[in-house]
N, C-alpha and C positions, 0 to 999 in steps of 0.2 A: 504494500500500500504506500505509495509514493503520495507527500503531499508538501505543499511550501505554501509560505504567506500569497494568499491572492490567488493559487492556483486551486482547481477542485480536488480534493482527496477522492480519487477512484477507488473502489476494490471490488470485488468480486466472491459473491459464499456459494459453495458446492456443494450441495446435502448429498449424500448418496446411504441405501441404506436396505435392506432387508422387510417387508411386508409379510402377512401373511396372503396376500394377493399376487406376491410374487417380491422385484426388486426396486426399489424408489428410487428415483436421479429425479434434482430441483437444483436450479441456479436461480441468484439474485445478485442486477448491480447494485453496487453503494456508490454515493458521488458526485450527486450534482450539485450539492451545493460547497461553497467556497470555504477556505478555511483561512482563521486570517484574523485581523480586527473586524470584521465586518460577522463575525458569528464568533464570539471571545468566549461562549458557555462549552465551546470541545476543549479549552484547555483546562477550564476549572473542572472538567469530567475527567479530565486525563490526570491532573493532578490528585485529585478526589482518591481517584481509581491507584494511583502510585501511592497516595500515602499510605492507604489501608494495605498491599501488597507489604512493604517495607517494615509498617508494623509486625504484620505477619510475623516476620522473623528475629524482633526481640526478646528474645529472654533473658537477659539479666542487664546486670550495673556496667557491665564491659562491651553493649555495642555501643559506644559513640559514634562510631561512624552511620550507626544507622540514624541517629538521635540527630545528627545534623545536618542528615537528607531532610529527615522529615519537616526539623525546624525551617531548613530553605526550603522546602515547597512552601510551606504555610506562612511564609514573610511573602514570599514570589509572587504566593498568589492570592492570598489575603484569608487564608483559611486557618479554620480554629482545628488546632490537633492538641493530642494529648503533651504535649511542651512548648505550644504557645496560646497566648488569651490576649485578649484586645478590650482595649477600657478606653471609654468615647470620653475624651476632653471639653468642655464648652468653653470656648473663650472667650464668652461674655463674662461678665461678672457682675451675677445679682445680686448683690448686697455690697457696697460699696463702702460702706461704713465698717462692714465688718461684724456688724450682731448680728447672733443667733440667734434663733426661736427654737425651744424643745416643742415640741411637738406629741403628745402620748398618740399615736396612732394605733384605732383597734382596729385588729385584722378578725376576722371571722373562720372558724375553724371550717374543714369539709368537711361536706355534710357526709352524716355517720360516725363522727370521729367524738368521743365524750369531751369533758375538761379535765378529765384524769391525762387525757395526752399532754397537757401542760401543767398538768401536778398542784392544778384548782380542783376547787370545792370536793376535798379529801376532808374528813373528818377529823378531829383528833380525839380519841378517845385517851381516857386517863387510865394509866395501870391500876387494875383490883388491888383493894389494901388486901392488909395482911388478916384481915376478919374474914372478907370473904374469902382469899385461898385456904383457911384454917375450917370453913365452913364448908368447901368444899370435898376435901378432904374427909372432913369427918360424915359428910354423906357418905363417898366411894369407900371407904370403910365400913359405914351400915353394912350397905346393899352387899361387899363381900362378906361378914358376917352373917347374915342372914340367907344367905346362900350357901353357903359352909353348913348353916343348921339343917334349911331344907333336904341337901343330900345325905345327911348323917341319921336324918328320920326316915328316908326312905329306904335305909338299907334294911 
């Protein structure tokens, strides 16, 4: 597939292939339209398409070399990869004086999600004194006494 600025990238796909009706042969051209600035979305697909291949093959702290492919495609071509981010500057400046305003802004949770997801309206209950765990006790005691008797009368 030969292609240059301004000229049309040609190519040509050849399916050939096995049926149950017998053998399949399909041809299709690719290529009339130009490549170039005049259609700039085939190299951000190209890039796209290289960054994710290149990741492909990182596994550890020792490929650099891959890590500054990927960073140069995504400076190249304005894309966000996993080692670079882009933060929009305004060069206006709305407040000129310099004060701030805090602001409490409430956000609304998704729906379905309780307030327990932000660790509101939780209860706080106060630890039982020592009356009640002393009261407690002395019931689960009964109740094994008195089961201890039941079975020693049924024997």
């Amino acid at each position: 597939m030969a292609s240059g600025v301004g000229r049309p990238a040609k190519a040509t796909l050849t399916l050939t292939g096995a049926t149950a009706g017998g053998s399949y042969d399909s041809t299709v051209s690719f290529g009339d339209g130009p490549s170039g600035p005049d259609n700039p979305a085939l190299g951000y697909l190209w890039a796209r398409s290289r960054i994710a291949r290149i990741s492909d093959y990182i596994s550890g702290a020792h490929d650099d070399e891959l890590r500054r492919r990927i960073v140069s495609l995504g400076l190249t071509y304005n894309l966000l990869t996993k080692f670079t981010s882009f933060v929009a500057v305004d060069e206006i400046v709305r407040n000129p004086d310099g004060q701030a305003t805090d602001v409490k802004q409430p956000l609304p949770l998704p729906k379905g999600v309780s307030n327990l997801a932000v660790g509101k309206s939780i209860r706080n209950y106060s630890e039982p004194s020592l009356a009640h765990i002393a009261g407690m006790l002395l019931v689960a005691l009964g109740f094994v006494l008195l089961r201890r008797r039941s079975k020693v009368s049924m024997r």
